[in-house]
C-alpha positions in Angstrom: -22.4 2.6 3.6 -24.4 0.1 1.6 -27.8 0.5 2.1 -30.0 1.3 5.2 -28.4 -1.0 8.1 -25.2 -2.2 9.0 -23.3 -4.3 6.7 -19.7 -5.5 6.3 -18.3 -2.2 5.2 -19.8 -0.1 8.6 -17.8 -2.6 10.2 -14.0 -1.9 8.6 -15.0 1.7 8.5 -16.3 1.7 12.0 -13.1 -0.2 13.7 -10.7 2.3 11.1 -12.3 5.3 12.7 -12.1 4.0 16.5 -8.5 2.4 16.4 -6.8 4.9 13.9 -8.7 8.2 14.2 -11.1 8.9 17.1 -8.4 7.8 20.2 -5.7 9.4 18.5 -5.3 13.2 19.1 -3.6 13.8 16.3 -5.4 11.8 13.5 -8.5 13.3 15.2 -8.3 16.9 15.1 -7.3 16.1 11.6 -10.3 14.2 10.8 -12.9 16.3 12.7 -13.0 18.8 10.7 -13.6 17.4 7.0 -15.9 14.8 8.0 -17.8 16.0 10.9 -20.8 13.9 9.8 -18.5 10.7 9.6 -16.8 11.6 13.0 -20.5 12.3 14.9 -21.9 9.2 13.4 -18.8 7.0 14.8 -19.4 8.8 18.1 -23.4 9.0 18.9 -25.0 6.9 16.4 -23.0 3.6 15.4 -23.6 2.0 18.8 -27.5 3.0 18.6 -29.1 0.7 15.2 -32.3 -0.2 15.9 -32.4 -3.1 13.8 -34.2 -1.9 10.8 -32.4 -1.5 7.5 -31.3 -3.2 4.0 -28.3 -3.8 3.3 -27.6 -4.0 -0.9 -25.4 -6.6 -1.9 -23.2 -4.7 -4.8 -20.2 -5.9 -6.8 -18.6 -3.3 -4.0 -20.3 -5.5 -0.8 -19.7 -8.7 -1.9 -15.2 -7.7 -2.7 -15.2 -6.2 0.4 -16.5 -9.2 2.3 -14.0 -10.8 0.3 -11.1 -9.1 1.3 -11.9 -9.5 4.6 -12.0 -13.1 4.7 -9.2 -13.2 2.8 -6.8 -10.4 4.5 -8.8 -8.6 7.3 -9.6 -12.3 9.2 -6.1 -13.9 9.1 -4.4 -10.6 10.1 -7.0 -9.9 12.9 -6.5 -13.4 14.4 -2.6 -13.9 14.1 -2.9 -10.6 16.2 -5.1 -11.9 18.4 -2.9 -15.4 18.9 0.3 -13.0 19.2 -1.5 -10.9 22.0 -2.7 -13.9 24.1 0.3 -15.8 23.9 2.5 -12.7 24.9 3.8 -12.4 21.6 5.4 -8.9 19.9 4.9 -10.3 16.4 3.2 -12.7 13.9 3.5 -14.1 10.4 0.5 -14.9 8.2 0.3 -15.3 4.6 -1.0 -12.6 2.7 -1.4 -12.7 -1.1 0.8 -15.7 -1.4 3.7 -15.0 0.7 4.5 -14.9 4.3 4.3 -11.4 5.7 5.4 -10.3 9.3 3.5 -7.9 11.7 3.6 -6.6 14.7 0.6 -8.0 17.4 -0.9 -4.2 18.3 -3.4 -4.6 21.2 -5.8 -1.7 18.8 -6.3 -4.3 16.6 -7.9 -6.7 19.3 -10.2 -3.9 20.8 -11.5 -3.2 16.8 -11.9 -6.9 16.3 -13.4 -7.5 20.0 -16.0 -4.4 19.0 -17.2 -5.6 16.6 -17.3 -8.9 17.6 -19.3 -7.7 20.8 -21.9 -5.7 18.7 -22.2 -8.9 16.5 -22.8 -11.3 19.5 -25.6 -8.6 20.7 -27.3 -9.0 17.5 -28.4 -12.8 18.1 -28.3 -16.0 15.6 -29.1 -14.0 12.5 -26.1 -12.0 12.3 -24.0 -15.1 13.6 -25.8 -17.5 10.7 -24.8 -14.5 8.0 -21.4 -14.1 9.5 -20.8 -17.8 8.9 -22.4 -17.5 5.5 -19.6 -15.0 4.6 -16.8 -16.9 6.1 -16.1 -14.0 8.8 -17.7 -16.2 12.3 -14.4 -17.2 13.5 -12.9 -13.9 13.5 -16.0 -11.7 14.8 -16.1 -14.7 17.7 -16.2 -13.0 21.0 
């Protein structure tokens, strides 16, 4: 979504479509057919990058990467704390307050998908997670 490889973006987008869309039957058939290019490339061709690619680093890129430091990365890993420690719930602080959730085991595949396809990628994408601030919560 921002350029010619994989970036930051793919990832939310990616983990949105598999949790919330593509294993749920409902969400699904509703999806399928307004974005059948969206659906196939979640289904045959996210799990198949060759490597090669830019990625542009817009206004867009670098909020999102923001955002997910700042939101996506404490959410993912209260959840993931929760789930290992047998917990139902968690509280994190989100834009300046303390905000309670309930642990969802979806959340943990996303974040464990990603985090797999990351570790598969080698020291360059672990070296630009860390630049980002997003290596502890794409951590296998």
């Amino acid at each position: 979504l921002m350029g010619t490889a994989p970036s930051a973006v793919d990832c939310i987008v990616l983990a949105g479509l598999r949790a919330h869309f593509l294993f749920d039957p409902a969400p699904d058939a509703a999806l399928r057919p307004y974005y059948p290019r969206t659906v196939a490339w979640a289904e045959q061709s996210a799990d198949h990058w060759d490597g090669s690619g830019e990625v542009e680093w817009t206004d867009f890129a670098q909020f999102i990467l923001s955002e997910m430091k700042e939101t996506y990365a404490p959410f993912a890993l209260g959840n993931r704390s929760a789930l290992s420690n047998g917990g139902r719930a968690f509280k994190i602080g989100m834009y300046g307050e303390e905000v309670s959730y309930l642990a969802r085991p979806y959340i943990e595949q996303s974040r464990q998908m990603v985090a797999d396809h990351a570790a598969s990628l080698g020291d360059e994408a672990r070296t630009w997670l860390e630049g980002v601030g997003l290596d502890e919560v794409f951590s296998s």
